[in-house]
N, C-alpha and C positions, 0 to 999 in steps of 0.2 A: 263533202267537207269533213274534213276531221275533227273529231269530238262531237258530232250532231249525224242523231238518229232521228229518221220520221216514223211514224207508226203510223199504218196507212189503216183503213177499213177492207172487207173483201171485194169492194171494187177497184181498191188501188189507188183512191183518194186519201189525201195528206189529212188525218185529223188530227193529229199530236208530235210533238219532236222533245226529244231528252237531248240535252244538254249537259256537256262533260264540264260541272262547273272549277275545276280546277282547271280547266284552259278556258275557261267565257264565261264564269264569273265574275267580272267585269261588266262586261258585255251583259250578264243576265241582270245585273243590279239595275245598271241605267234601263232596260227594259220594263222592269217589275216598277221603276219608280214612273214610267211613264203612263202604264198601267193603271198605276195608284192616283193617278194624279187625274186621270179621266176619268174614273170610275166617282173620284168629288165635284166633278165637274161642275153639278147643277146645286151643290153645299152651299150654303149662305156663307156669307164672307164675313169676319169679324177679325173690325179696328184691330191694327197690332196694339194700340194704349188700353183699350175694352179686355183683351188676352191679357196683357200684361199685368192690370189689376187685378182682374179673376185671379194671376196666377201669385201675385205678393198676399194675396188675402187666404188664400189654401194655405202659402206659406205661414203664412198668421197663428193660421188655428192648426195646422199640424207643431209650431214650435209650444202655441201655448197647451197641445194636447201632453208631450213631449212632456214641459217642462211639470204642469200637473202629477206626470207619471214619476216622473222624478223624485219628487215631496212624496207620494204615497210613500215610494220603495223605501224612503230615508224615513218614515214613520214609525 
């Protein structure tokens, strides 16, 4: 197959393959995300509304860190 090397061991067994990612980078993306996705497989799962406030409340304190920074500089 063009753009795919395997790298074998000295028995001639496939351990590795490079991949020409300017022709199957595509291809490599959806792979690596399939990857990614089994490797959290056994992750505990959390509520998208439980994320969502976690992530308005970071926003919170990173505007009110922010805006603190603000008033020093103008001091």
């Amino acid at each position: 197959m063009e753009g795919v090397q395997f790298v074998v061991d000295d028995a001639g067994r496939k351990t590795a393959v490079i991949i020409n990612l300017e022709k199957w980078g595509e291809l490599w993306e959806d792979i690596y995300d399939i990857l990614v996705s089994e490797s959290r497989r056994g992750e505990p799962i959390v509520p998208w509304e439980t994320l969502k406030a976690e992530m308005m409340e970071e926003e919170s304190l990173i505007n009110l860190w922010l805006q603190e920074r603000l008033m020093l500089q103008r001091a």
